[in-house]
C-alpha atoms as one frame of an Amber mdcrd trajectory, in Angstrom:
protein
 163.021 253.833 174.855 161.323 257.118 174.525 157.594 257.441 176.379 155.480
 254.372 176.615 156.852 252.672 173.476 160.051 251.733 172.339 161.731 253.318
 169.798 160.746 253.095 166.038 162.620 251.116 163.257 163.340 253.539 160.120
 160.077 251.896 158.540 157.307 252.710 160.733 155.301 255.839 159.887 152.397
 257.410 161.994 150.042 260.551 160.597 148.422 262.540 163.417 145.260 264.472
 162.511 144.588 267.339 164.682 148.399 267.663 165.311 148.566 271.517 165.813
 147.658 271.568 169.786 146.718 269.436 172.610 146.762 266.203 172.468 147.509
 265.890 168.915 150.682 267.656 169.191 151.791 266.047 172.542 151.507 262.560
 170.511 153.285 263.711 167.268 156.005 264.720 169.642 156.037 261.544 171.799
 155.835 259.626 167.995 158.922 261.430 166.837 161.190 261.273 169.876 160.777
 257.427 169.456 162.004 257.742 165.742 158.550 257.758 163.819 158.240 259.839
 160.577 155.448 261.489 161.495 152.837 263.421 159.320 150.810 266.277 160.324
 147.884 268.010 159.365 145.266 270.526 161.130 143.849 274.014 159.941 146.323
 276.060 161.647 149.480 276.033 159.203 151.239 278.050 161.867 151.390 276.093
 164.199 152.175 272.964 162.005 155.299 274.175 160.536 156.180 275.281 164.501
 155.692 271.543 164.896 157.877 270.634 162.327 160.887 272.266 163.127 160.761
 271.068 166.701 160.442 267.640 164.769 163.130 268.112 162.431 163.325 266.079
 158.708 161.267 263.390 159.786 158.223 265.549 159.699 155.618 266.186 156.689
 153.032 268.798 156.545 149.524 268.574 155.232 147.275 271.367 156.283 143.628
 270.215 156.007 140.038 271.299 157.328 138.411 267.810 157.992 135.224 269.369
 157.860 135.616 270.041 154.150 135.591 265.913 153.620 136.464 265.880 150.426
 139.073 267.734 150.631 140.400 266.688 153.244 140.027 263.235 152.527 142.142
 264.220 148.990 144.524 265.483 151.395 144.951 262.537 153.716 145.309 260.194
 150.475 148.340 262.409 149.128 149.912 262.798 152.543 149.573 258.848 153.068
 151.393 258.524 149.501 154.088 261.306 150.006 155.400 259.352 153.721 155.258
 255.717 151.427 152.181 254.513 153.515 151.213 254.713 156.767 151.268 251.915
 159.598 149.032 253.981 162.171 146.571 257.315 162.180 145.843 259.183 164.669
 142.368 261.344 164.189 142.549 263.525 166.992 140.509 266.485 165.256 137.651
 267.733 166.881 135.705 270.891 168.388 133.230 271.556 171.009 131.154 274.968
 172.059 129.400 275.535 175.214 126.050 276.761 173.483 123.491 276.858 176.117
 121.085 278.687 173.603 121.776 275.654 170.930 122.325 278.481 168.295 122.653
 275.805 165.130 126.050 277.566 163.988 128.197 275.991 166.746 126.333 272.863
 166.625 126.642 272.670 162.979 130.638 273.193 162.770 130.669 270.742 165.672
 128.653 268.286 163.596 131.441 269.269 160.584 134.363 268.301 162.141 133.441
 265.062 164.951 130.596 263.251 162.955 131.677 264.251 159.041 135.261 264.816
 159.321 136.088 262.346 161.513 134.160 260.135 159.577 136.010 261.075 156.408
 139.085 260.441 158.184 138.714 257.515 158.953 137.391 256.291 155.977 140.365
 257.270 153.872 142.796 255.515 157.054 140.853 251.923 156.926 140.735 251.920
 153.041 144.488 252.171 152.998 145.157 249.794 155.849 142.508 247.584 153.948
 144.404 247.583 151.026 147.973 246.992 152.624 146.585 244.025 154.748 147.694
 246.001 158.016 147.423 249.168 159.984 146.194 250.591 163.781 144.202 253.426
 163.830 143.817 255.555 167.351 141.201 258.023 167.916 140.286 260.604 170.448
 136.526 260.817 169.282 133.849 258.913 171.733 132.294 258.393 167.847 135.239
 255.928 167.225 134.029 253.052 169.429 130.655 253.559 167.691 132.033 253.350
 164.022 134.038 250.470 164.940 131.537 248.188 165.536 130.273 248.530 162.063
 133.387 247.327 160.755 134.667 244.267 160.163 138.501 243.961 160.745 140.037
 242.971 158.128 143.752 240.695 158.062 146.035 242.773 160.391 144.025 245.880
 160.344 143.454 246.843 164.272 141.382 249.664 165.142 142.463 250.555 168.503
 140.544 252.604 171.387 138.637 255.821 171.743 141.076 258.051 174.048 139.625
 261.372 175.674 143.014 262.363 177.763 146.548 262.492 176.395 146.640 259.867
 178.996 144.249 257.638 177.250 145.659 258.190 173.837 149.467 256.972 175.077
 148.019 253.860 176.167 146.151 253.165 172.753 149.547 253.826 170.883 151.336
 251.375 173.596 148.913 249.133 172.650 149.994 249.942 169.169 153.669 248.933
 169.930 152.568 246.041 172.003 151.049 244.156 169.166 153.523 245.758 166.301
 155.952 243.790 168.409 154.338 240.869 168.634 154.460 241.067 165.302 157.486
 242.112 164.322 159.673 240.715 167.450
């Protein structure tokens, strides 16, 4: 057992989003120690590929701007169908500015990548896990919990917690394992 969750079987597959720093990178690691393929995407190609060699073969790269949705939602379709699908995403992407002025810039590149990106994100995540009849999807935005509740869930499709500390987001991806288990004992 590596972390909070046991180790993967050769079939499970997990895409972080945001994976380049942070959180996002300290749960692609934790994913990959425990034997998940693992994609990962962010702006910062640099730091991605710096990711994937620490990761080794079981590691794709997909660098995206989530605040270009369509895009990046073109993106997170072909990385989905490079790994074979996907049987959790993480959307960890997101931004913040201290603007005590409320200059619209920062607020509207904050606006890009939390409300539209993440939203695009998501979308392209429960669409897939819609059409396989199963999937978990984790998320570090407060917007999550929100969005959630205008879903309807949908066969095995689980859409897990909103997770502001690495802390947080370990215990949405053991609850993850917990019911993958239960599941698939």
């Amino acid at each position: 057992m590596t972390g909070p969750f046991p180790a993967a079987s050769p079939a499970k597959r997990a895409i972080v989003i945001g994976a380049s720093s942070g959180i996002g990178r300290a749960l692609a690691l934790r994913l990959a120690r425990a034997g998940y393929e693992v994609g990962l995407t962010a702006r910062r190609l640099p730091l991605l590929l710096e990711l994937q060699a620490e990761i080794g073969p079981r590691a794709f790269v997909k660098p995206m701007d989530v605040s270009d949705t369509a895009a990046a939602m073109a993106r997170l379709e072909e990385l989905i169908a490079e790994m074979g699908g996907v049987d959790l995403v993480v959307v960890n992407a997101r931004t913040g500015h201290v603007n005590a002025d409320l200059a619209w810039e920062p607020e509207a590149e904050t606006i890009g990548v939390n409300v539209q990106g993440f939203t695009a994100m998501v979308n392209v995540a429960y669409r897939h896990f819609v059409q396989r009849g199963t999937g978990y999807l984790v998320s570090s935005s407060t917007r999550f919990v929100a969005w959630v509740n205008r879903k309807a869930l949908i066969g095995d499709l689980r859409l897990v917690y909103a997770a502001d500390t690495e802390e947080a987001a370990l215990a949405a991806l053991a609850e993850f394992e917990r019911r993958w288990l239960e599941r698939y004992p």
